[in-house]
C-alpha positions in Angstrom: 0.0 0.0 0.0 3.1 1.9 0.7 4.3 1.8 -2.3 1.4 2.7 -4.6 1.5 5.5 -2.4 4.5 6.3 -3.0 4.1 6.0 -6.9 0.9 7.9 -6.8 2.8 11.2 -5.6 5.4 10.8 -7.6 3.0 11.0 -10.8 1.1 14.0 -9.1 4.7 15.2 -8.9 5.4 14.8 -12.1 2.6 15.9 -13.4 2.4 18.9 -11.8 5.8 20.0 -13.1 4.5 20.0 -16.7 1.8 22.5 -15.9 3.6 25.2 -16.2 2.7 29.0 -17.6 4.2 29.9 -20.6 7.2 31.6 -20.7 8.3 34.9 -23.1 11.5 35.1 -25.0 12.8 37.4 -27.2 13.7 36.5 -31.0 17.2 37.0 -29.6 17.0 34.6 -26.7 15.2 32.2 -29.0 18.2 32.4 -31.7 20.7 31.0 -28.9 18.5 28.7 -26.8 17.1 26.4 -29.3 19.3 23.7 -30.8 19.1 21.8 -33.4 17.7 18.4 -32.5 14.8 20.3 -30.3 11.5 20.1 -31.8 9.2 23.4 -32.6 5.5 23.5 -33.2 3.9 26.3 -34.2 0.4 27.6 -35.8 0.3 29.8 -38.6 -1.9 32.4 -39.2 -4.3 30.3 -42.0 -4.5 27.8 -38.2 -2.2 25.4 -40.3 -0.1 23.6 -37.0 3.8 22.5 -38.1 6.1 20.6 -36.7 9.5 20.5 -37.5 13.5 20.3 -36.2 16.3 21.8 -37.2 15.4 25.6 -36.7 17.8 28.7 -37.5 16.6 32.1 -36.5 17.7 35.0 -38.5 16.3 38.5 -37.6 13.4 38.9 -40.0 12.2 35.0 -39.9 12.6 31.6 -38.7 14.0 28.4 -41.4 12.3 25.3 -39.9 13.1 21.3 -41.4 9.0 20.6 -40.9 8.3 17.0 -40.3 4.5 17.0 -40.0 1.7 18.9 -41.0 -1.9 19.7 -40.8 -2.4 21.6 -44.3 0.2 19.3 -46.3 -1.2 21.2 -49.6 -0.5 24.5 -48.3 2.5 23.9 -45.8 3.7 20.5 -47.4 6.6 19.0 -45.5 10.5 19.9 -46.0 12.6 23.6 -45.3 10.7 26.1 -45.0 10.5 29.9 -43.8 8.7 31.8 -41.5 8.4 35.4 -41.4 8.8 36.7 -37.9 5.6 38.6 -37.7 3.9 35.2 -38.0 5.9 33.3 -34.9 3.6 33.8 -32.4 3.8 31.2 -29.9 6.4 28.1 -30.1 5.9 25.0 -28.7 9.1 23.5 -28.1 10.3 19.9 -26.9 13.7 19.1 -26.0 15.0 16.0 -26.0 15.6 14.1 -23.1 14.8 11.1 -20.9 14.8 12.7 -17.5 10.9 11.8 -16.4 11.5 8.0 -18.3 14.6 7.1 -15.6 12.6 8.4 -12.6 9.5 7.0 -13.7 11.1 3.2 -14.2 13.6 3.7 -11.3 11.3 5.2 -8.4 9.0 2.0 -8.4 12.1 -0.2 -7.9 13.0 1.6 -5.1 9.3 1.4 -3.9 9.2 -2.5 -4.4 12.7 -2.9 -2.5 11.1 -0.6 0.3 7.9 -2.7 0.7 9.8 -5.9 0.0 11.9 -4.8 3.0 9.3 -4.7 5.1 7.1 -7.3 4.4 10.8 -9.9 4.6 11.8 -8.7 7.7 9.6 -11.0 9.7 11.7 -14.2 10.4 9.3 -16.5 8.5 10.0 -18.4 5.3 6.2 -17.5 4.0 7.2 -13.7 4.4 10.5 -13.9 2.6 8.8 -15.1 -0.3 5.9 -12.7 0.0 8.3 -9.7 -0.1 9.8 -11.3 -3.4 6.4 -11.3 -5.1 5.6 -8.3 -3.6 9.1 -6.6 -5.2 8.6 -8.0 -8.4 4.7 -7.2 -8.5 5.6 -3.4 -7.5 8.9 -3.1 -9.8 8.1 -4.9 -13.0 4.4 -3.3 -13.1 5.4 0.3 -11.4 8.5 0.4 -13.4 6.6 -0.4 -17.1 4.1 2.2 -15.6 6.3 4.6 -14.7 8.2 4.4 -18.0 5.7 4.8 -20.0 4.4 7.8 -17.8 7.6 9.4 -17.6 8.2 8.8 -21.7 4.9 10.9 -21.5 6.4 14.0 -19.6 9.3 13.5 -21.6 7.9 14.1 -25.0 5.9 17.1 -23.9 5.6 20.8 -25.5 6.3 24.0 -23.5 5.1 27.2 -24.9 7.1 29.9 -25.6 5.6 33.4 -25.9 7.7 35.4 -28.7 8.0 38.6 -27.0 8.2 42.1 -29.8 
């Protein structure tokens, strides 16, 4: 019970990290914070929504490698570029895997907790309890947790573009 506990906070923890405001940069801070293997997204003016990698930022508009899109007639995939005036709002994702190695690793340390526990007793019958009960907790937390923290992982951020 401890342990679901546990792994129920640390989601709420989690989760509460990604609801964040959005933040405001400049076209200057933008130019030297984003890299290269980051991923934009961003609505055009027509509501077309792109996706892309690989984006420069020169001071009259924005070159972005677009990977998918909503209005491939209009905006078909490949370079394109984006007059200033129309970068609005970026949504940005960085790559990472932060929230995947907390999300797998925190339920293992759960299981070994409540394994702990439930062993200590002196009794055959509890020694192998606290084994189920550690790989119940670590197998299923950690897939859980993986897959929850891939979630976190792969989220966007907005970004304000400030005049």
């Amino acid at each position: 019970m401890r342990a679901l506990t546990i792994f129920a906070l640390t989601c709420a923890i989690l989760g509460s990290a990604q609801a964040e405001q959005p933040k405001g940069r400049t076209w200057g801070e933008l130019s030297q914070e984003v890299q290269l293997d980051w991923t934009l997204r961003l609505v055009l003016p027509d509501a077309t929504v792109i996706q892309g990698q690989r984006a420069s930022f020169t001071p009259d508009a924005l070159t972005l490698q677009v990977l998918k899109t909503s209005n491939a007639a209009q905006h078909p995939k490949g370079q394109v570029t984006i007059p200033r005036e129309q970068v609005k709002t970026l949504g940005i994702r960085k790559s990472g895997i932060k929230f995947r190695t907390i999300g797998a690793l925190a339920p293992v340390a759960a299981g070994t907790a409540a394994a702990g526990m439930i062993a200590s007793d002196k009794h055959l019958e509890s020694a192998v309890a606290g084994a189920v009960v550690f790989l119940s907790v670590a197998v299923a937390g950690g897939t859980a947790g993986f897959f929850i923290g891939r979630a976190a992982d792969r989220s966007f951020h907005t970004v304000t573009v400030k005049p």
